[in-house]
C-alpha positions in Angstrom: 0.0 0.0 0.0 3.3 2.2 1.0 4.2 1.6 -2.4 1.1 2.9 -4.5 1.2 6.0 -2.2 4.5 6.8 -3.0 4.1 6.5 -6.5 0.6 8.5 -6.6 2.5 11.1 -4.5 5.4 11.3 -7.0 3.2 11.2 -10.2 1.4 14.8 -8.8 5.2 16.1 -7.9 6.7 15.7 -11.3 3.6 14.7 -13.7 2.6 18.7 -14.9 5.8 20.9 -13.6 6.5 21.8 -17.3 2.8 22.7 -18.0 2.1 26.5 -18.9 -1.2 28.2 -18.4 -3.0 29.5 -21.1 -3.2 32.9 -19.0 0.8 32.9 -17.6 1.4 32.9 -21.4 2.3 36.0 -23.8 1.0 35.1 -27.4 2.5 37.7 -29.9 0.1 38.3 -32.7 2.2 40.5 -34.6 6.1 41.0 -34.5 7.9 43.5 -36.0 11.9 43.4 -36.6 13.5 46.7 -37.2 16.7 49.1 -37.5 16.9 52.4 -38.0 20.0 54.9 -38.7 22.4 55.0 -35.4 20.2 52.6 -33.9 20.7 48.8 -32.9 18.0 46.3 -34.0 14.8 46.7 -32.4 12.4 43.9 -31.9 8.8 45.0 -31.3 5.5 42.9 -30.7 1.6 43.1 -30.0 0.8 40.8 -26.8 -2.5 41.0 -25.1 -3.1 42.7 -22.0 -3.5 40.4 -18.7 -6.9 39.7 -18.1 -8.6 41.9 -20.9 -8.9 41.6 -24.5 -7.0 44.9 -25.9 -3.6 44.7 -27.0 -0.1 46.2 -25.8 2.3 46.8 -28.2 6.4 46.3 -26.2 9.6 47.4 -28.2 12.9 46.6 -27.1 16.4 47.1 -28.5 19.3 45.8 -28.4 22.7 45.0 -29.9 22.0 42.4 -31.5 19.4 40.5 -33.0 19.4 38.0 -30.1 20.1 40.6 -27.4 17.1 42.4 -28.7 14.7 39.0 -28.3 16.2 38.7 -24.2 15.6 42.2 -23.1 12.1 41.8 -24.9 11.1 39.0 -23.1 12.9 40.1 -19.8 10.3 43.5 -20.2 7.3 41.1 -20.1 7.0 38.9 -16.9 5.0 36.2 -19.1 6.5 33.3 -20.7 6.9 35.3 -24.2 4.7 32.4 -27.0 5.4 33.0 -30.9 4.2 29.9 -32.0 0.9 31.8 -33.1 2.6 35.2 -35.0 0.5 35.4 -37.9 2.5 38.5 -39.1 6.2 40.0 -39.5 6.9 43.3 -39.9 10.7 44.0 -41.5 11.6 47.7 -42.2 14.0 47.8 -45.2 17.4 49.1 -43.0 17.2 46.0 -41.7 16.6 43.9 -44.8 20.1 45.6 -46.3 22.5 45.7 -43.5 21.3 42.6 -41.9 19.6 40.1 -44.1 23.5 37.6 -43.7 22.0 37.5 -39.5 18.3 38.0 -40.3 17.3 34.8 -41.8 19.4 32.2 -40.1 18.2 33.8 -36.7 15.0 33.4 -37.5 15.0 29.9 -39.3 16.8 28.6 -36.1 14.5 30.1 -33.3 11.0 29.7 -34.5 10.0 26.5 -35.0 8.2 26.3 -38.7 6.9 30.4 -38.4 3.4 30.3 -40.7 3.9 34.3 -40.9 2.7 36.3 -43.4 5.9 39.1 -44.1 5.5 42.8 -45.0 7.8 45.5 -45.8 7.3 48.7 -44.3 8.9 52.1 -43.0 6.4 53.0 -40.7 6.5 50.1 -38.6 6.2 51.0 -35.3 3.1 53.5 -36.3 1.6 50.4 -38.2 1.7 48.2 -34.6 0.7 51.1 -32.5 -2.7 51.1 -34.9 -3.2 47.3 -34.9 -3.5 46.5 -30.8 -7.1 45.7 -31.3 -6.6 42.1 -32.8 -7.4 44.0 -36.5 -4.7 43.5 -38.6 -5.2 40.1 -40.0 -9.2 40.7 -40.9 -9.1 44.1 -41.9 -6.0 44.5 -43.8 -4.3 40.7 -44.9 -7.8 39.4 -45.7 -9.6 42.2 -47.3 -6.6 44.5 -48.9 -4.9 41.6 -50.0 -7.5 40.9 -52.7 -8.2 44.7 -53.9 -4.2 44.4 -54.2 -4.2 41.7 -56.8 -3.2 39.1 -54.2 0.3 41.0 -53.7 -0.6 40.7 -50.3 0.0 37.3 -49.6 3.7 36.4 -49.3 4.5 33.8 -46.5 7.7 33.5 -44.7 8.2 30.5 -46.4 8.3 32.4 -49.8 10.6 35.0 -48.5 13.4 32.7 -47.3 13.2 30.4 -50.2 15.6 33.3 -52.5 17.9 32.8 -49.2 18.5 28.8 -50.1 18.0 29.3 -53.8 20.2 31.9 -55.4 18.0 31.9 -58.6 15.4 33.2 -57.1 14.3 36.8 -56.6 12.8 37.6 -52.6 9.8 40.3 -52.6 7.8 41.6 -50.4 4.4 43.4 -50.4 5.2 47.3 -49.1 2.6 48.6 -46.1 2.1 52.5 -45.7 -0.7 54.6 -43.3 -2.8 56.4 -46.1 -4.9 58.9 -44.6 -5.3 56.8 -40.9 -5.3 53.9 -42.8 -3.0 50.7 -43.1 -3.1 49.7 -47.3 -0.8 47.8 -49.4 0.7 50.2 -52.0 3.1 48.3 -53.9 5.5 45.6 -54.1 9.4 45.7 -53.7 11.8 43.2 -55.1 15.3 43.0 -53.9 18.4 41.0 -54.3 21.6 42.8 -52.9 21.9 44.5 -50.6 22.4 47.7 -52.6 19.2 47.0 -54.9 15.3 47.3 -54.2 12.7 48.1 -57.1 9.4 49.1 -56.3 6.3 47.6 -58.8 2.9 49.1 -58.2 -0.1 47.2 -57.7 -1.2 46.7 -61.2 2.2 45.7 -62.4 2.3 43.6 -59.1 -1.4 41.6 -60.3 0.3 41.0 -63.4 2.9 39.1 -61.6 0.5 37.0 -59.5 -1.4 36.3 -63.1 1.9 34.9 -64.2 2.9 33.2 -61.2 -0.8 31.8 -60.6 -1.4 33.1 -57.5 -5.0 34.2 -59.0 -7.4 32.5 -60.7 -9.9 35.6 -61.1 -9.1 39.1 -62.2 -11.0 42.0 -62.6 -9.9 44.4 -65.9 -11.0 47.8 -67.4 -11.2 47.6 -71.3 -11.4 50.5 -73.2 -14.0 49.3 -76.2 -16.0 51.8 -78.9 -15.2 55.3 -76.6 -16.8 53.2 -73.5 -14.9 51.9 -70.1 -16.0 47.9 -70.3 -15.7 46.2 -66.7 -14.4 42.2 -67.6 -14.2 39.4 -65.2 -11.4 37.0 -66.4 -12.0 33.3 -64.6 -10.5 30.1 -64.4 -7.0 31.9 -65.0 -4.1 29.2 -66.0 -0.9 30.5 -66.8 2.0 28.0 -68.0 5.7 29.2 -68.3 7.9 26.8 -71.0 11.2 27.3 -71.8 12.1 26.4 -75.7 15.1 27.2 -77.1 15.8 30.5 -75.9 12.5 31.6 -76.0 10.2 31.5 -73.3 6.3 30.7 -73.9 3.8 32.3 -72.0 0.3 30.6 -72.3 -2.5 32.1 -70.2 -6.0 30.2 -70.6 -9.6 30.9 -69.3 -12.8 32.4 -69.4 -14.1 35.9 -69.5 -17.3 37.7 -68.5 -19.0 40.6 -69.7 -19.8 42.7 -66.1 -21.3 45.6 -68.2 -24.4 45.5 -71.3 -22.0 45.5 -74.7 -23.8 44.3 -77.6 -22.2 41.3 -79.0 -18.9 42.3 -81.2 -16.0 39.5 -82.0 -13.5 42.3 -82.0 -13.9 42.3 -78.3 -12.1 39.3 -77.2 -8.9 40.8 -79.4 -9.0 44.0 -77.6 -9.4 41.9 -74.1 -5.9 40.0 -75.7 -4.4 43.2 -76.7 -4.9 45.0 -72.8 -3.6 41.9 -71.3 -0.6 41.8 -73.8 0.8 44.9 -73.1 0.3 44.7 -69.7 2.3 41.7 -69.6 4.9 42.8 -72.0 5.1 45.8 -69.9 5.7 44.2 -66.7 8.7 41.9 -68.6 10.5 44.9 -70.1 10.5 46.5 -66.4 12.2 43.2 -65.0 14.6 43.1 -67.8 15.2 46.7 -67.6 16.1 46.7 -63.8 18.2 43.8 -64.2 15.5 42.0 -61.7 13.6 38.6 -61.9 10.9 37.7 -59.8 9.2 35.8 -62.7 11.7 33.2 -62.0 12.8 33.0 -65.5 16.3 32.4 -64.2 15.5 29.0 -62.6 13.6 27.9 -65.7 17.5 28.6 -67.5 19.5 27.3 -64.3 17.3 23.9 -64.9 18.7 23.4 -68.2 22.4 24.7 -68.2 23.4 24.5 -64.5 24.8 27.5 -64.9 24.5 30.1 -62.4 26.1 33.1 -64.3 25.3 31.9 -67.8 21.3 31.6 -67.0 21.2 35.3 -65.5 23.2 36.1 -68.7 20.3 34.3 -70.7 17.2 35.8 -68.5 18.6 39.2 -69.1 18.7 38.7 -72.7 15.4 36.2 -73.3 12.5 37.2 -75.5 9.2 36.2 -74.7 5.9 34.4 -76.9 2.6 34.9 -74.9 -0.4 32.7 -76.2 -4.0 33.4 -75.6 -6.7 31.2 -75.0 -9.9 32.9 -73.9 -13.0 31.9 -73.9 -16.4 33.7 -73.4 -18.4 31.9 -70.5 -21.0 29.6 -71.6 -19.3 29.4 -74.8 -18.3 25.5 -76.0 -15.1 24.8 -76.0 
């Protein structure tokens, strides 16, 4: 009987010391990484309030990256819990003069981060706004689709240029407008002396390429009139042959406006989307950038890190078209 005792008395000494309340616990919903001229890293984060539902926004800095994180989580008497970030802030000081640290610090202390990443200048500003749990809802959730998707770029995405140099890293840019937090544009970088800025309609026409839509709205001039067209279904295929690439884009389009029926119509739908395309292509080529990932499709062939920027730089692109009106037999 001595012996069940001692075991039942040993099983409620040892059997939850490790266990955390929900309440003792810190859960950052948004972090924000940041450096700023003259100024050490600062690490800033929205964490709720004890016992009420507002939030509190805590910055700390610090020498370091890692330094930074302690005297965070030394400010805040609760276990500090990250596991359930849904967003990363990164101003763009700290992209350029830290990016070598940056990355590995964060891919070996956060355990498989599901964050979505933004760029921004005003970060501090943008967290002091979002402590009332509205971030994600109002602004990831709704912006992101008036944006052309642009505002959906995981962590994931972002570190994959870091282990693949072919790749181009980007990141969706967030500014206060008038009192309020909107996506304005997209920046690609990939030194640390280079960032290029695409606005939001050259940014949709990325996501069309990169098929990160399936549904895009457009505004086609057509016989002196503004014609509002819904294009569905959006599949866009990228093949390399030769030297050339080939662009085919496939779907459906529907009429949102009364136009009486015209067959002329789907070639000036072909023609908008063609030179917005071709537009978007010359930029990249222009600013020596690539976040089409036209390099890879090279690297894949030749193996040749140097020789397929050489041929990205240099390729000439073949779009095909193949739109259908809705309801129409294919």
């Amino acid at each position: 009987m001595k012996k069940y005792l001692c075991l039942l008395v040993l099983f409620f000494l040892t059997g939850c010391n490790r266990y955390t309340e929900v309440n003792q616990l810190g859960i950052v919903e948004v972090l924000a990484i940041t450096k700023e001229d003259a100024i050490k890293e600062t690490v800033s984060m929205t964490i709720p309030q004890k016992e009420k539902k507002k939030y509190q926004l805590l910055s700390s800095q610090g020498s370091s990256l890692g330094n930074a994180f302690l005297n965070l989580q030394n400010a805040e008497e609760r276990k500090v819990y990250f596991d359930q970030t849904q967003i990363l802030l990164l101003n763009p000081t700290i992209l350029k003069e830290e990016m070598s640290s940056l990355l590995p610090f964060l891919l070996t202390n956060f355990r498989h981060p599901n964050w979505l990443v933004f760029l921004c200048t005003q970060c501090e500003e943008i967290l002091a706004k979002e402590k009332q749990h509205t971030f994600y809802e109002n602004l990831v959730r709704k912006e992101h689709a008036r944006s052309g998707n642009i505002g959906i770029t995981t962590f994931e995405d972002f570190t994959a240029f870091y282990l693949d140099e072919t790749l181009t890293a980007s990141l969706p840019f967030l500014s206060i407008n008038e009192e309020q937090i909107e996506i304005t544009s997209l920046v690609a970088f990939t030194n640390q002396q280079q960032d290029i800025e695409f606005t939001k309609e050259e940014a949709k026409v990325l996501s069309l390429l990169k098929q990160k839509i399936t549904t895009l709205e457009e505004i086609i001039p057509f016989e002196e009139q503004m014609i509002s067209v819904s294009l569905e279904h959006i599949k866009t295929a990228l093949q390399l042959q030769q030297k050339e690439i080939v662009i085919h884009l496939q779907g459906t389009y529907r009429l949102n406006d009364t136009v009486k029926e015209d067959k002329n119509l789907e070639q000036k739908i072909t023609a908008v989307l063609q030179q917005k395309i071709q537009n978007f292509l010359q930029k990249e080529q222009e600013e020596n950038i690539d976040l089409l990932g036209i390099t890879h499709l090279f690297y894949v062939k030749t193996r040749n890190l140097s020789q397929a920027r050489k041929l990205a730089q240099t390729a000439t692109f073949k779009l095909v078209f193949d739109l259908q009106k809705e309801g129409d037999k294919t």
